[in-house]
BARO-604126 format. One record per residue: residue number from 1; residue in one letter; chain; x, y, z of N, C-alpha, C in turn. Coordinates in steps of 0.2 Angstrom, whole numbers, plus 5000, padded with zeros to 4 digits. Layout:
N
+-----+----+----+-------+--------+------+--------+---------+------+-------+--------+------+
:   i : aa : ch : neast : nnorth :  nup : caeast : canorth : caup : ceast : cnorth :  cup :
+-----+----+----+-------+--------+------+--------+---------+------+-------+--------+------+
: NUM :  a :  A :     X :      Y :    Z :      X :       Y :    Z :     X :      Y :    Z :
...
+-----+----+----+-------+--------+------+--------+---------+------+-------+--------+------+
END
This chain:
119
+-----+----+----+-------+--------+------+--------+---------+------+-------+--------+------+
:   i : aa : ch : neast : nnorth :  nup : caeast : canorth : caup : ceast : cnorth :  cup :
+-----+----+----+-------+--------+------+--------+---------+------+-------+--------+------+
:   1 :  x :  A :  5449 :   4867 : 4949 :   5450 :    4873 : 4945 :  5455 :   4873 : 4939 :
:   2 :  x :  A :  5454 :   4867 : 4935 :   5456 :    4867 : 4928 :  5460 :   4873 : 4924 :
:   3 :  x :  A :  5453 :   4879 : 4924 :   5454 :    4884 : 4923 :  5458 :   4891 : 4925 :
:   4 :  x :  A :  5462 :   4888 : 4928 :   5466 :    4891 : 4931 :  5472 :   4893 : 4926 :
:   5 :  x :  A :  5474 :   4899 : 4923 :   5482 :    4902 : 4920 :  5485 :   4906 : 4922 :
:   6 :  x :  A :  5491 :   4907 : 4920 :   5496 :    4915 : 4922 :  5491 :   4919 : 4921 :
:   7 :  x :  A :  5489 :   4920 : 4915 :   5485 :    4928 : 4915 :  5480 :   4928 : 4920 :
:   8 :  x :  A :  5474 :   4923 : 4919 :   5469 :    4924 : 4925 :  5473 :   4925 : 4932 :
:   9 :  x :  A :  5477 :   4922 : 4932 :   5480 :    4924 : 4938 :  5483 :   4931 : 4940 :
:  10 :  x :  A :  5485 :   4932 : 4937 :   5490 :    4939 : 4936 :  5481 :   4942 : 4936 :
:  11 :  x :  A :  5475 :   4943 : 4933 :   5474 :    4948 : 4933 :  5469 :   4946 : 4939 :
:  12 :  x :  A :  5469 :   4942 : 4942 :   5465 :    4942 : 4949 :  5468 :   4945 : 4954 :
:  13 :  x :  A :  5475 :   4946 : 4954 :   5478 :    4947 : 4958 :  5482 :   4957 : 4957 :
:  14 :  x :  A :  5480 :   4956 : 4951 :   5482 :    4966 : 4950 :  5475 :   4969 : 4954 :
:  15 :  x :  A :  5468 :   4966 : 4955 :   5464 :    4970 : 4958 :  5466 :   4969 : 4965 :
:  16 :  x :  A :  5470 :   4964 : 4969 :   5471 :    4965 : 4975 :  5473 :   4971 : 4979 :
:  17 :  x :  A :  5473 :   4973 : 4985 :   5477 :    4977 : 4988 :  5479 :   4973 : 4995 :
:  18 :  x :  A :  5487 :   4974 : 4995 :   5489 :    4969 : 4998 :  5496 :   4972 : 5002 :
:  19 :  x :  A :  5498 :   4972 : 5008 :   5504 :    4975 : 5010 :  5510 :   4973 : 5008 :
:  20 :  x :  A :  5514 :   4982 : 5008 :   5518 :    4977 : 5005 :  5526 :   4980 : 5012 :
:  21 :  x :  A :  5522 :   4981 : 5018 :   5528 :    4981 : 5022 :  5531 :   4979 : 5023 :
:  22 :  x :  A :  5533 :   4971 : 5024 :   5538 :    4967 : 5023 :  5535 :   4959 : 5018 :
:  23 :  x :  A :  5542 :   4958 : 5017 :   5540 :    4952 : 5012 :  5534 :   4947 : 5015 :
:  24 :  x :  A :  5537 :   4943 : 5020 :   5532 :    4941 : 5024 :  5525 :   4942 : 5026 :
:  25 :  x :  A :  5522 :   4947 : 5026 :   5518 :    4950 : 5026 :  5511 :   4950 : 5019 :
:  26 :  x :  A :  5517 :   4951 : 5014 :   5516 :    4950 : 5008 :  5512 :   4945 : 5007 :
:  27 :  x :  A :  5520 :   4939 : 5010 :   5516 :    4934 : 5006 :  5512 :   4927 : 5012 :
:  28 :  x :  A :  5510 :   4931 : 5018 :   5504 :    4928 : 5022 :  5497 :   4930 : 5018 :
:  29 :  x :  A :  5497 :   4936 : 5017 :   5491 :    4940 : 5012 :  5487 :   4936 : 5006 :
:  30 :  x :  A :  5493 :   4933 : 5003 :   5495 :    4931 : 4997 :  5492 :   4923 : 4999 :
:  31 :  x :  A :  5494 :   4920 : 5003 :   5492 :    4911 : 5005 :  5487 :   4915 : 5007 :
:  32 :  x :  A :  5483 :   4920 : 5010 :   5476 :    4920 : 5014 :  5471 :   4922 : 5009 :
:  33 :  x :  A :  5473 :   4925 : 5002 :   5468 :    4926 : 4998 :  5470 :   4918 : 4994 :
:  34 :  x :  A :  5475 :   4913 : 4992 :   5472 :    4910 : 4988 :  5469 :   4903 : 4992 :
:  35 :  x :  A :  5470 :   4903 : 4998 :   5467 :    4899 : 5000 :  5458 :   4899 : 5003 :
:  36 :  x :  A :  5458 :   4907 : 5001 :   5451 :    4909 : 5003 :  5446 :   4907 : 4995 :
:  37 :  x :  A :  5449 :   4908 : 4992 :   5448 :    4909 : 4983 :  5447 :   4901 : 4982 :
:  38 :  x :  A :  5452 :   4895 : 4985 :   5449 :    4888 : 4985 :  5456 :   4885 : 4979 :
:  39 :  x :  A :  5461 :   4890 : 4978 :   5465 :    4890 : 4972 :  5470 :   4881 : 4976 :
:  40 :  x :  A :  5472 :   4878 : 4970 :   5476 :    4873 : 4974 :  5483 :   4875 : 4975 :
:  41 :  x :  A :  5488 :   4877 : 4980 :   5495 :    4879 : 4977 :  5499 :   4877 : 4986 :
:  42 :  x :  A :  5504 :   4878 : 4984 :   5511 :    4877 : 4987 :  5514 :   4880 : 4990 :
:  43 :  x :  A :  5516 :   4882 : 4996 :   5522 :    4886 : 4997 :  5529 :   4884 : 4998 :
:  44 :  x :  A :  5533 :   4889 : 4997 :   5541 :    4889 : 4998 :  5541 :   4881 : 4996 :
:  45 :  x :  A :  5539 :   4881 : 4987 :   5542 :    4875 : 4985 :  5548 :   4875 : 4981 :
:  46 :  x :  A :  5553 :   4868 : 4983 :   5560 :    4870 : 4982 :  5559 :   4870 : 4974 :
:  47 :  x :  A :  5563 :   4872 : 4970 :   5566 :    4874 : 4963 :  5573 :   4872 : 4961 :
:  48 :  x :  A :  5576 :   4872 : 4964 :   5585 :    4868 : 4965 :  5589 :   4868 : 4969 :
:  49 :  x :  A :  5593 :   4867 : 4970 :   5597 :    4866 : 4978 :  5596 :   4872 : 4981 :
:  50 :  x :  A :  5595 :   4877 : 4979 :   5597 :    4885 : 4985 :  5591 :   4889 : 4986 :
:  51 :  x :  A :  5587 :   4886 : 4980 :   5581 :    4891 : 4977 :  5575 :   4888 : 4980 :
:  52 :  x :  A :  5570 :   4892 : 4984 :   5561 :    4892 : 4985 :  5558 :   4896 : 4982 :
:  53 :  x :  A :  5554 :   4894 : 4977 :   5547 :    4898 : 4976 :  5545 :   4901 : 4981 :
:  54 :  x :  A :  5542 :   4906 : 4980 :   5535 :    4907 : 4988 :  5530 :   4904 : 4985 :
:  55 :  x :  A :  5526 :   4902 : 4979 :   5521 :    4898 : 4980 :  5523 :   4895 : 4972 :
:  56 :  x :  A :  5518 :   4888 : 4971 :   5519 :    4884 : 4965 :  5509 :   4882 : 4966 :
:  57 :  x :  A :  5507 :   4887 : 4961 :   5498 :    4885 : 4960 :  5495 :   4881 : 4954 :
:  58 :  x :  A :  5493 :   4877 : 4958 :   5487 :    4873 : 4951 :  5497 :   4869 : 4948 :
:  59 :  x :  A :  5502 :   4867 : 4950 :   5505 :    4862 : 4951 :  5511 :   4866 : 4945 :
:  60 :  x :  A :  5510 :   4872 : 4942 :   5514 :    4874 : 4937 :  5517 :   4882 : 4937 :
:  61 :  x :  A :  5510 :   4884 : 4939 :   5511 :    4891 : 4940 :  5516 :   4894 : 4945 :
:  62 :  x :  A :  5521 :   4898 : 4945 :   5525 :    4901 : 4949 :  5524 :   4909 : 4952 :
:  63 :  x :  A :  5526 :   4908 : 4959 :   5524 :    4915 : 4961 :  5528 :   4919 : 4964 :
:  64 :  x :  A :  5534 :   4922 : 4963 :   5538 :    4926 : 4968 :  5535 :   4932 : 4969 :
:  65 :  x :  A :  5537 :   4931 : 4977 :   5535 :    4940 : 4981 :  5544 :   4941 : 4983 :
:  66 :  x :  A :  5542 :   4950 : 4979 :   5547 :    4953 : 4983 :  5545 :   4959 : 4984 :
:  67 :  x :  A :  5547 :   4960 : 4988 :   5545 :    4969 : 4993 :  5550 :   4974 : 4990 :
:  68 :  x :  A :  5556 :   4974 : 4993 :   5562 :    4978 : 4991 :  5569 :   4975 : 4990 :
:  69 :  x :  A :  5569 :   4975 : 4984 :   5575 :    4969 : 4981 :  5579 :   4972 : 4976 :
:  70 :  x :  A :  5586 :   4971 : 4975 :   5589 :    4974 : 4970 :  5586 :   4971 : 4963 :
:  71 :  x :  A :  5582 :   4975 : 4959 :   5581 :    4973 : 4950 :  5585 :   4967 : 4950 :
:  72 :  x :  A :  5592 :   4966 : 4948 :   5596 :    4964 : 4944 :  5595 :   4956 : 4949 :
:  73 :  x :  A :  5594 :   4953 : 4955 :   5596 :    4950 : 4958 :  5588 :   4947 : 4958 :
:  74 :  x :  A :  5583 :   4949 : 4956 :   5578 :    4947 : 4957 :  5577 :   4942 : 4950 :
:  75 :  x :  A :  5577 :   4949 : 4945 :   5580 :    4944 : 4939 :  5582 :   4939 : 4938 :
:  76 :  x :  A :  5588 :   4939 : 4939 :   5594 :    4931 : 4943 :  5588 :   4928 : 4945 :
:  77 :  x :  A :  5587 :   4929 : 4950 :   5582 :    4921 : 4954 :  5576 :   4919 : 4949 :
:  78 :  x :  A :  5572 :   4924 : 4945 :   5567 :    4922 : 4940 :  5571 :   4917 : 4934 :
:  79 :  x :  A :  5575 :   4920 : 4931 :   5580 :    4917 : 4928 :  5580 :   4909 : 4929 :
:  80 :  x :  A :  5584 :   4908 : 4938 :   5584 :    4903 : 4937 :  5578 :   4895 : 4938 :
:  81 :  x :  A :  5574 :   4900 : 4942 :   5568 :    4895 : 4942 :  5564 :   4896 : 4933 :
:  82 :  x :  A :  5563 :   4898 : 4930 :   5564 :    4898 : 4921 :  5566 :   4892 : 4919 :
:  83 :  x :  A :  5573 :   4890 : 4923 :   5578 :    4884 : 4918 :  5573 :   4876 : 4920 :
:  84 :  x :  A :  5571 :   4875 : 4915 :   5569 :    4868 : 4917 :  5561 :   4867 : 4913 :
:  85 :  x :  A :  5558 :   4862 : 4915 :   5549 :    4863 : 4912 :  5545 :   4863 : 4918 :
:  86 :  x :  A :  5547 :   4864 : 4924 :   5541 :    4865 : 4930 :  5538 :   4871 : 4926 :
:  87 :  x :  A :  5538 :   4877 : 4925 :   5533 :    4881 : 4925 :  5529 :   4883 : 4920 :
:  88 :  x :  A :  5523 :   4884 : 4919 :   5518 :    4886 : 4914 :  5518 :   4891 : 4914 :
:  89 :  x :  A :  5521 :   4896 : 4919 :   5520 :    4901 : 4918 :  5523 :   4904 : 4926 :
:  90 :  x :  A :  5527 :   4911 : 4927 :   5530 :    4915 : 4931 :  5526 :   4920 : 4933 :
:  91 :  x :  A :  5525 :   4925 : 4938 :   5523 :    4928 : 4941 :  5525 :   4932 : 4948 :
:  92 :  x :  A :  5526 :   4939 : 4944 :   5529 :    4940 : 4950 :  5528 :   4947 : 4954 :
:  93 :  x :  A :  5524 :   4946 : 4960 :   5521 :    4952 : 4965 :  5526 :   4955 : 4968 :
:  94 :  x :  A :  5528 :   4962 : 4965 :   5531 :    4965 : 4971 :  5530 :   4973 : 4970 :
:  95 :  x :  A :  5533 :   4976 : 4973 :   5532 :    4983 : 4973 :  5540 :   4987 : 4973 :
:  96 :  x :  A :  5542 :   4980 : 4969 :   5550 :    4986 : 4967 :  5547 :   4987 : 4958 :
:  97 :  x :  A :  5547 :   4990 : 4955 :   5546 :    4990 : 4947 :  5552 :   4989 : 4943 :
:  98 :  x :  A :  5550 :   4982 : 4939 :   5554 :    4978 : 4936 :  5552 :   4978 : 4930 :
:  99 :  x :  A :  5555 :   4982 : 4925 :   5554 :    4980 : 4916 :  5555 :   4972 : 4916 :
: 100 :  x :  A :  5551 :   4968 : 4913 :   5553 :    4964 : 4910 :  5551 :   4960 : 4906 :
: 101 :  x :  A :  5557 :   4955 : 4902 :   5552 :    4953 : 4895 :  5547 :   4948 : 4895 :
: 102 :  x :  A :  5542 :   4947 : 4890 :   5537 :    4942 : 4890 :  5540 :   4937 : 4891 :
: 103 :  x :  A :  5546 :   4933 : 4894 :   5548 :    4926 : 4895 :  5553 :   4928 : 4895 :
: 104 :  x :  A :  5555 :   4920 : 4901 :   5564 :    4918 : 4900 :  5562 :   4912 : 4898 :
: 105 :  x :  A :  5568 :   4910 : 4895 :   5567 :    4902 : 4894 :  5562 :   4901 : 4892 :
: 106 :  x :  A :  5558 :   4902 : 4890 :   5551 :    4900 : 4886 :  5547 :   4901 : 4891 :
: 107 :  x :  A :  5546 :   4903 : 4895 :   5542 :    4902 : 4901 :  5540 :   4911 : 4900 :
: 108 :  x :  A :  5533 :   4910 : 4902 :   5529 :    4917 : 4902 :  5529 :   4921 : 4909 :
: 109 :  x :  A :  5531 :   4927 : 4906 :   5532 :    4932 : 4912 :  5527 :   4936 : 4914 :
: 110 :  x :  A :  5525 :   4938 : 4921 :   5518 :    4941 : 4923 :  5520 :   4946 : 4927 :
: 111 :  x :  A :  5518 :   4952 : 4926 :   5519 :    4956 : 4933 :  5515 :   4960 : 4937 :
: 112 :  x :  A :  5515 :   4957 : 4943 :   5511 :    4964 : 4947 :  5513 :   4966 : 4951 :
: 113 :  x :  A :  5512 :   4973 : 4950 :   5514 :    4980 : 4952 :  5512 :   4981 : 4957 :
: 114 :  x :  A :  5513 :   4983 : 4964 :   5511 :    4986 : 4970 :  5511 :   4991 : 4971 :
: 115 :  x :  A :  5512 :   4996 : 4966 :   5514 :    5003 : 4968 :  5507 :   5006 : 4973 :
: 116 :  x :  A :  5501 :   5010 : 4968 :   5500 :    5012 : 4971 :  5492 :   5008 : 4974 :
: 117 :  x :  A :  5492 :   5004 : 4973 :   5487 :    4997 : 4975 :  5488 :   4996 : 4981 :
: 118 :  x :  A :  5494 :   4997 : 4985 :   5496 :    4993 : 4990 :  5494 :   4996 : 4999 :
: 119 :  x :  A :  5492 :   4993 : 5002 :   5490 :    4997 : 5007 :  5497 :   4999 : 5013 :
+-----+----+----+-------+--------+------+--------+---------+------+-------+--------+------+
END
């Protein structure tokens, strides 16, 4: 699946409905829809000495799930997986609502919202 990007991705995944009662939970749902869908990806792949993605797809794409997490400290963590050239692209599922800008560090920012999608 060549054709795989951030955006395709980000917009396959805003039609989801997906729990968002605990992170874990989230992100079982998350590995059971892309593994159903055929997508190549990763979990809890490391990123630097402290830091795991929840997933890494199609070998670039990054995925963080958060449930209920402080804004500012979520940020932090995008931030730091940003610094470097793994990513083609960031994404990040959660159901806290988080402004954020079209990139860090060059790297393109994606958001999916859980609000009212979420079961």
């Amino acid at each position: 699946m060549s054709d795989i990007t951030p955006a395709f991705l980000t917009r396959q995944l805003r039609g989801l409905r997906m729990p968002v009662t605990t992170e874990l939970a989230l992100q079982d749902a998350l590995e059971k829809w892309l593994t159903d869908s055929g997508m190549p990806f990763e979990r809890e792949v490391r990123m630097g000495p402290k830091d795991r993605i929840d997933f890494m797809v199609a070998g670039t794409i990054g995925i963080e799930v958060k449930t209920r997490y402080p804004r500012r400290q979520i940020y932090r963590q995008l931030e730091r997986y940003c610094e470097g050239d793994r990513l083609s692209g960031l994404i990040l599922v959660s159901g806290t609502y988080l402004g954020l800008p079209d990139q860090i560090h060059g790297v393109p920012l994606f958001l999916v919202s859980l609000g009212r999608g979420a079961l």
